[in-house]
PALOBA-121333 format. One line per field, with one value per residue (C-alpha): residue number from 1; chain; y, x, z. Coordinates in Angstrom, 3 decimals, decimal comma. Example, Ala and Ser with C-alpha at 12.3 -4.5 7.8 and 13.67 -1.06 7.14 Angstrom:
BEGIN
num = [1_2] $
chaine = [A_A] $
c2 = [-4,500_-1,060] $
c1 = [12,300_13,670] $
c3 = [7,800_7,140] $
***
This chain:
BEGIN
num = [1_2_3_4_5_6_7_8_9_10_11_12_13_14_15_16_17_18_19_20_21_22_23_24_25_26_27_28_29_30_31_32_33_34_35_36_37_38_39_40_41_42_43_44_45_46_47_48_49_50_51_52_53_54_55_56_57_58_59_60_61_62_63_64_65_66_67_68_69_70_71_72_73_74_75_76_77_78_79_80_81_82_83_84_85_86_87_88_89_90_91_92_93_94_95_96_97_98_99_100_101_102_103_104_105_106_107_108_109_110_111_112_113_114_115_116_117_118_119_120_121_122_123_124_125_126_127_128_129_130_131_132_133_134_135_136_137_138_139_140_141_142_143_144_145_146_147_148_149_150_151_152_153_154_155_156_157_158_159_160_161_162_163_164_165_166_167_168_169_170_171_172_173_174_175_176_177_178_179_180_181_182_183_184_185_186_187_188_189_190_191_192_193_194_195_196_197_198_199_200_201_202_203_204_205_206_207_208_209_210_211_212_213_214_215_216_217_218_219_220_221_222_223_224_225_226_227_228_229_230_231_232_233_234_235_236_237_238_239_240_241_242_243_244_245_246_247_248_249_250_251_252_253_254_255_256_257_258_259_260_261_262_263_264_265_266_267_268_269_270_271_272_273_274_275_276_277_278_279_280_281_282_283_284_285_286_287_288_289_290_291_292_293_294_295_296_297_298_299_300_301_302_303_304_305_306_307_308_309_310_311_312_313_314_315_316_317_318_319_320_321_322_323_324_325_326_327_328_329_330_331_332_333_334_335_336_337_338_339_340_341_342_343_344_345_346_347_348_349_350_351_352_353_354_355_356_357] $
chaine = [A_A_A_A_A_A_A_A_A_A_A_A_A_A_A_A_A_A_A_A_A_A_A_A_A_A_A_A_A_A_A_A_A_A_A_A_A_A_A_A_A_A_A_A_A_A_A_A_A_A_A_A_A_A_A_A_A_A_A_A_A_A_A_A_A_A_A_A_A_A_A_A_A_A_A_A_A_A_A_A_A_A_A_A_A_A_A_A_A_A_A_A_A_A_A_A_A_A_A_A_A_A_A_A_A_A_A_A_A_A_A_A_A_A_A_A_A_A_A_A_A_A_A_A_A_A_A_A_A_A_A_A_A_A_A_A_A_A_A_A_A_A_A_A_A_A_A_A_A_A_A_A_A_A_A_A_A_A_A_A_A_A_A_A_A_A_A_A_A_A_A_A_A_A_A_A_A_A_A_A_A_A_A_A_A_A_A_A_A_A_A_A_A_A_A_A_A_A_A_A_A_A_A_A_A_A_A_A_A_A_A_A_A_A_A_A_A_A_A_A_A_A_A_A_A_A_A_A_A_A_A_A_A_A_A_A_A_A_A_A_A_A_A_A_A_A_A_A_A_A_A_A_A_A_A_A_A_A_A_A_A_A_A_A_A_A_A_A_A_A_A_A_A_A_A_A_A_A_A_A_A_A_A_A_A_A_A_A_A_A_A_A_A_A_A_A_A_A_A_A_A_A_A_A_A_A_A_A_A_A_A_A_A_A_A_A_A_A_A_A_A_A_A_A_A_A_A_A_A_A_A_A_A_A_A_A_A_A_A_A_A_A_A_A_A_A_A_A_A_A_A_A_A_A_A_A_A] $
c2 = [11,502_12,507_9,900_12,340_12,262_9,474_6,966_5,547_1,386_0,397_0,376_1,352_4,442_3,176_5,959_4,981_6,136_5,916_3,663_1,070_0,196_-3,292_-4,973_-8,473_-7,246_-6,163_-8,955_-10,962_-14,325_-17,628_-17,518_-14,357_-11,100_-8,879_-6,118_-5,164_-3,710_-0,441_0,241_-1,502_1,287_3,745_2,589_3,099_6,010_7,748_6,733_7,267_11,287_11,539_11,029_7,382_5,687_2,235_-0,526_-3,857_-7,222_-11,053_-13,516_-15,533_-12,809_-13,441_-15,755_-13,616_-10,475_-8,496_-7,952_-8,090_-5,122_-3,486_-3,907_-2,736_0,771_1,592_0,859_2,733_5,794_5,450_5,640_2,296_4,643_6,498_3,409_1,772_-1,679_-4,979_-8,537_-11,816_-15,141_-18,754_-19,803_-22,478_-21,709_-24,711_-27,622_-30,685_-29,190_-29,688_-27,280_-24,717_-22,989_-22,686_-21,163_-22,875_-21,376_-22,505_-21,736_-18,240_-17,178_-18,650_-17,242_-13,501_-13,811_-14,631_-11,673_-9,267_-10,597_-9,885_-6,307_-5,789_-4,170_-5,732_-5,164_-5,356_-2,598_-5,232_-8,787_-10,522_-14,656_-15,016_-17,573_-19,901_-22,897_-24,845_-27,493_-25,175_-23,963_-20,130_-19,608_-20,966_-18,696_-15,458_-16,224_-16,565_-12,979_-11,749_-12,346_-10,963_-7,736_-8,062_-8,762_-5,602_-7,407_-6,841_-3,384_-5,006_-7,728_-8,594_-11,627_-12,197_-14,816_-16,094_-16,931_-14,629_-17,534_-17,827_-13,753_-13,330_-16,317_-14,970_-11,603_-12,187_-14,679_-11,881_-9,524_-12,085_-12,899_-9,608_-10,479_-8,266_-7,949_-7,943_-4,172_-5,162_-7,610_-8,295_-9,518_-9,186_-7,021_-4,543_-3,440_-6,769_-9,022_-7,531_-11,071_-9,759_-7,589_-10,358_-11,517_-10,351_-6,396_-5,912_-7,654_-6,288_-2,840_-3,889_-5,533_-2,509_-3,903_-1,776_-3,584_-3,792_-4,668_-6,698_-6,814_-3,490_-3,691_-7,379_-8,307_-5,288_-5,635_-2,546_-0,448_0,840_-1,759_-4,428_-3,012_-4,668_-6,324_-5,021_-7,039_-6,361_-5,840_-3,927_-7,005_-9,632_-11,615_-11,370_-14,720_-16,736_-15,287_-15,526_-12,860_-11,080_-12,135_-10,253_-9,576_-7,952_-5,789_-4,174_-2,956_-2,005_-0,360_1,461_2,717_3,866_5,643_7,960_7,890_9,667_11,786_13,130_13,267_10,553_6,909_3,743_3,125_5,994_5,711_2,085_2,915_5,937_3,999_1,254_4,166_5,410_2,485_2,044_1,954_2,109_0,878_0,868_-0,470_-2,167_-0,200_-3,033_-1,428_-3,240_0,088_3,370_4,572_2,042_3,732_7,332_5,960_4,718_7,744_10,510_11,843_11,873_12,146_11,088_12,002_10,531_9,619_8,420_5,966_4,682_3,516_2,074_0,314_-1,098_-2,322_-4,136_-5,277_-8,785_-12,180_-12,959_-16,320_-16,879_-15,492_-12,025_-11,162_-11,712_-8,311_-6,015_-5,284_-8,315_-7,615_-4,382_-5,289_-7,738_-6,242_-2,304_-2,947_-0,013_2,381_3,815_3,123_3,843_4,821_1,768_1,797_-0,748_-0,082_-3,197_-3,496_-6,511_-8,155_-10,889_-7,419_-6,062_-8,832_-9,108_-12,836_-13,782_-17,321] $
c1 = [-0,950_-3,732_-6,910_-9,036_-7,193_-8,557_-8,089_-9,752_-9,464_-8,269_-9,968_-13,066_-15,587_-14,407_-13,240_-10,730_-8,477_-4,737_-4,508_-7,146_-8,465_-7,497_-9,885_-8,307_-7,598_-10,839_-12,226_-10,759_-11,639_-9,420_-6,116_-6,353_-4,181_-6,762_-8,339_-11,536_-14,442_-13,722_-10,354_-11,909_-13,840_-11,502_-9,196_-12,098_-13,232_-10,004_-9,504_-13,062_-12,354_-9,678_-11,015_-10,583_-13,431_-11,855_-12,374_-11,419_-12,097_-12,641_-15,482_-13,163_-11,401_-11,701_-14,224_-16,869_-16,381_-14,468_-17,646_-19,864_-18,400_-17,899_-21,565_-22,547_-20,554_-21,672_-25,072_-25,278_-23,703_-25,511_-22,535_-22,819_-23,609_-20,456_-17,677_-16,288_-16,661_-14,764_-14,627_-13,660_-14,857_-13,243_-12,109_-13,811_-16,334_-18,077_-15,940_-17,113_-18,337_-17,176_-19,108_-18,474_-15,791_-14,181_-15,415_-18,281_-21,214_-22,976_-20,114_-20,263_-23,834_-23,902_-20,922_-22,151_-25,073_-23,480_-21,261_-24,342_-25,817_-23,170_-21,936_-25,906_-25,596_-27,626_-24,866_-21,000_-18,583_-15,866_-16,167_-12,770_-11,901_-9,572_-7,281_-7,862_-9,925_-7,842_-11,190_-13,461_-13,368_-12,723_-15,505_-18,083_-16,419_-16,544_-19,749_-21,273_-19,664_-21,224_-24,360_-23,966_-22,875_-26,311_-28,002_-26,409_-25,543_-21,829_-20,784_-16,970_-14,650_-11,302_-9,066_-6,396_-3,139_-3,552_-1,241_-0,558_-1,515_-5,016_-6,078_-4,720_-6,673_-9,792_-9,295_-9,294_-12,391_-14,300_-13,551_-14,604_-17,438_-18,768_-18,350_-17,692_-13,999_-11,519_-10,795_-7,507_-4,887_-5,130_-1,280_1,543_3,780_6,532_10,152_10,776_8,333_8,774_8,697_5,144_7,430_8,038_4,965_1,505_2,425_2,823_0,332_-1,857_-1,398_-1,353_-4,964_-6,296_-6,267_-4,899_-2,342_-4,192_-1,000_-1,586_0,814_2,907_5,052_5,714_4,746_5,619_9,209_8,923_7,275_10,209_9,911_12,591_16,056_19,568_20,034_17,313_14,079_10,135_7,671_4,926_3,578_1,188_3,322_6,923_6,372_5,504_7,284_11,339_12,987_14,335_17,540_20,745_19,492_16,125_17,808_19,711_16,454_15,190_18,432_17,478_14,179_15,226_17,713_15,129_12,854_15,695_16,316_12,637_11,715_8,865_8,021_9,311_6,204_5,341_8,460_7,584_4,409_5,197_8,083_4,840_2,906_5,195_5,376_4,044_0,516_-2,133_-0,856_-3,173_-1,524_-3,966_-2,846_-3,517_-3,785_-4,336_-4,249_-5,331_-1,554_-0,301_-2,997_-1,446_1,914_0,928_-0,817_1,871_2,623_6,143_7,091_10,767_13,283_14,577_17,509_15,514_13,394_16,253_18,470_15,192_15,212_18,622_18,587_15,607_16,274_14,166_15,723_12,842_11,836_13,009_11,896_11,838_15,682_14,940_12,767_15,245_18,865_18,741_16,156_17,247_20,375_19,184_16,494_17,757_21,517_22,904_20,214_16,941_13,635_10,119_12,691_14,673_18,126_20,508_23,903_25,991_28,205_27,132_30,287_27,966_25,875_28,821_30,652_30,484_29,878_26,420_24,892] $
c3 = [-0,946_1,091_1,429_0,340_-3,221_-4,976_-7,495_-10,285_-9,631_-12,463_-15,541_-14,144_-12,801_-9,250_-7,150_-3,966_-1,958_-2,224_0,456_1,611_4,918_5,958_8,823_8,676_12,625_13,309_15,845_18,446_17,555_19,163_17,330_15,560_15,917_16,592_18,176_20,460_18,881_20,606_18,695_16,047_15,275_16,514_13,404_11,218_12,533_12,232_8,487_7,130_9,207_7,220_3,874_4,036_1,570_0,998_3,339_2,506_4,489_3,885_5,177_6,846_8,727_12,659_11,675_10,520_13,128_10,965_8,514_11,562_13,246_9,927_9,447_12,742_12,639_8,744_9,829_13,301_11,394_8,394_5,544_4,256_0,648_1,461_1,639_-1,355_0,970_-0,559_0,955_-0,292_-1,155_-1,411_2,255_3,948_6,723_7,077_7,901_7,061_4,185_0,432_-0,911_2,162_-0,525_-3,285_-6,473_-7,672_-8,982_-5,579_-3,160_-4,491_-4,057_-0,414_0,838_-0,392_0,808_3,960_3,709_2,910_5,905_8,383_6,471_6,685_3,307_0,046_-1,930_-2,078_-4,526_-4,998_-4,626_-4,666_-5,763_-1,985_-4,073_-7,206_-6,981_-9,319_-9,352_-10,802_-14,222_-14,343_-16,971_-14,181_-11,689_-13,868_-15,305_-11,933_-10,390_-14,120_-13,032_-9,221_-10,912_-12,821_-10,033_-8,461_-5,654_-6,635_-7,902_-9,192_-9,454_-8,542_-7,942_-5,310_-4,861_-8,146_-10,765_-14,058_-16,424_-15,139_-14,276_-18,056_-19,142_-17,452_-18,056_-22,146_-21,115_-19,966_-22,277_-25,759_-23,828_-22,304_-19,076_-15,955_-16,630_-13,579_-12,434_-9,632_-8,203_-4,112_-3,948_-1,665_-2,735_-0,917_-0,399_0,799_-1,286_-5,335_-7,323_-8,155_-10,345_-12,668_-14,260_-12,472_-12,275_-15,994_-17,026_-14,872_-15,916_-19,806_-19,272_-16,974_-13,597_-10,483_-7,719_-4,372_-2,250_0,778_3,586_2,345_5,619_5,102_8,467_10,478_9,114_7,113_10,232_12,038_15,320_13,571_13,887_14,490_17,969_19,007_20,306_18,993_21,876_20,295_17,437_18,132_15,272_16,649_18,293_16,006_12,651_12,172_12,275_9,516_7,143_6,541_2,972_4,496_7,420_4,243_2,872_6,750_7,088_4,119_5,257_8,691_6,796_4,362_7,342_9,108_6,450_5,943_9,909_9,121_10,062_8,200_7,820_5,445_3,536_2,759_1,408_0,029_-2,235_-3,376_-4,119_-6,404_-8,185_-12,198_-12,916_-10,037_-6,487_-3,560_-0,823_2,031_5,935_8,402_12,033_15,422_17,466_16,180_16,884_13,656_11,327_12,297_11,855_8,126_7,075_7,624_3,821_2,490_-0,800_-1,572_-4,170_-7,018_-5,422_-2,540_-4,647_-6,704_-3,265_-2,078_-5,840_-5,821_-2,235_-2,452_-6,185_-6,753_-7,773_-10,768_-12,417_-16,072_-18,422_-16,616_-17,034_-20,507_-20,914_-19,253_-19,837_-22,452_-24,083_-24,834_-25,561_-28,614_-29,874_-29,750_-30,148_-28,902_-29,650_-27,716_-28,617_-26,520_-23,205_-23,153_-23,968_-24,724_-22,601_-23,377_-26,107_-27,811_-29,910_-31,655_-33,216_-34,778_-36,206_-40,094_-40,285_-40,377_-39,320] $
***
């Protein structure tokens, strides 16, 4: 899909692209896997010319110098108006410091106006909660990003890395108490990372909330550079990250395969099969060099048959009580019969039998 087609966020008036901008690379501060300023903006460059309109970063990325030189090029060009611009809030940046993060009522209001500072914008269109402050109570959290959005400081709101239990908790918080309700998920989720599957992805699309996948390539794996006996030169992560398992060169197998079959990069079949997914999936495209963004973005749309070997390779392990709402479930509560799509395949012998307990 095109970037130019978009996407309403959820339940919300939020239009986005089909596939967000990630600048978690954008800076080279000590330690980081980043890039220059120069391709920096290249990368952005290249996506917002293409249609490109979300962009999506944290305050802790590089240190700071992802939102600085996300700042600087909005403002220089003047399009800040034109970008559907998200960062993130939670992550530490004043050691020492107890109230540096978190998601206090405090914490929150310094670390945006932090943000705003270095973005040089006066207001943000999603505000995300990095990861959950499990020593802050969520009403203090949500009722503080309630009053942001009043403030119109922040245009939305959206959590990331945080369990089902508590979005679900918040998310009926915000509703009984006319709050700004949550409008997406920030999680990981991919071919080779699906437990999301399990809990957070249906109940995110029962309570409204789009999937905003982070690391849809699962560290490069998914790209096209990892292949069988053979080494990874072009990745700033290869290093330091293990290599991957018998189980995951299946599912790379896989991909090289369709990506074979439809003369395109592993890349774009990878995100292409996440984009298919239910409900609304906006996978975030990280790129260090402007050749990785081009690689992402080439469209392919894949078959039925296509999707379905992707599904079965890649086929998740879930936490109880998840295998009890598939095959099982509609094997009890259908018996044989099909109701709303799902169909009960098993012959269950405890069904039939004339004595009851």
């Amino acid at each position: 899909m095109p970037l130019d087609h978009y996407v309403t966020l959820g339940r919300s008036g939020l239009r986005v692209s089909p596939a967000a901008l990630g600048a978690m690379t954008f800076g080279e501060d000590p330690g980081s896997a980043g890039c220059s300023v120069e391709e920096s903006e290249k990368i952005l460059k290249a996506y917002l010319d293409r249609g490109g309109n979300f962009v999506d970063t944290a305050n802790f990325y590089t240190n700071g110098h992802s939102e600085k030189i996300l700042g600087d090029f909005l403002k220089a060009n003047g399009i800040r108006d034109r970008v559907v611009l998200a960062s993130k809030f939670f992550f530490n940046m004043h050691p020492g410091d107890p109230n540096g993060g978190g998601a206090g009522r405090t914490t929150i209001r310094r670390q945006l106006e932090e943000t705003l500072r270095r973005l040089q914008t006066d207001y943000l269109d999603l505000y995300w909660m990095h990861n959950w402050d499990r020593n802050t109570p969520i009403e203090e959290t949500l009722a503080t990003l309630d009053d942001l959005v009043g403030s119109g400081k922040v245009g939305y709101i959206g959590f990331s890395n945080v369990p089902a239990w508590v979005t679900a908790q918040a998310q009926t918080m915000a509703v009984l108490n006319r709050w700004t309700p949550l409008i997406a998920l920030q999680v990981e989720y991919s071919l080779l990372a699906r437990t999301v599957e399990g809990e957070i992805a249906p109940m995110a699309r029962d309570m409204g909330m789009a999937l905003v996948p982070w690391s849809p390539l699962k560290n490069g794996f998914l790209s096209g550079k990892y292949r069988r006996n053979a080494q990874v030169s072009d990745s700033e992560r290869a290093g330091y990250i293990n290599p991957p398992t018998e189980d995951e060169f299946k599912v790379i197998d896989a991909v090289i395969k369709i990506a074979e079959e439809t003369n395109t990069t592993a890349a774009a079949v990878s995100l292409a099969w996440l984009k298919a997914q239910k409900g609304t999936v906006v996978p975030i495209i990280g790129a260090r060099r402007l050749e990785h963004l081009e690689s992402n973005l080439e469209e392919v749309v894949l078959t039925a048959d296509q999707l379905e070997e992707l599904d079965q390779v890649s086929k998740p392990d879930l936490n109880y009580p998840a295998p009890l709402h598939g095959e099982l479930r509609a094997m009890l509560q259908f018996a044989g019969t099909t109701v709303d799509g799902e169909a009960s395949t098993i012959y269950p012998p405890l069904l039939q039998s004339s004595v009851r307990y």
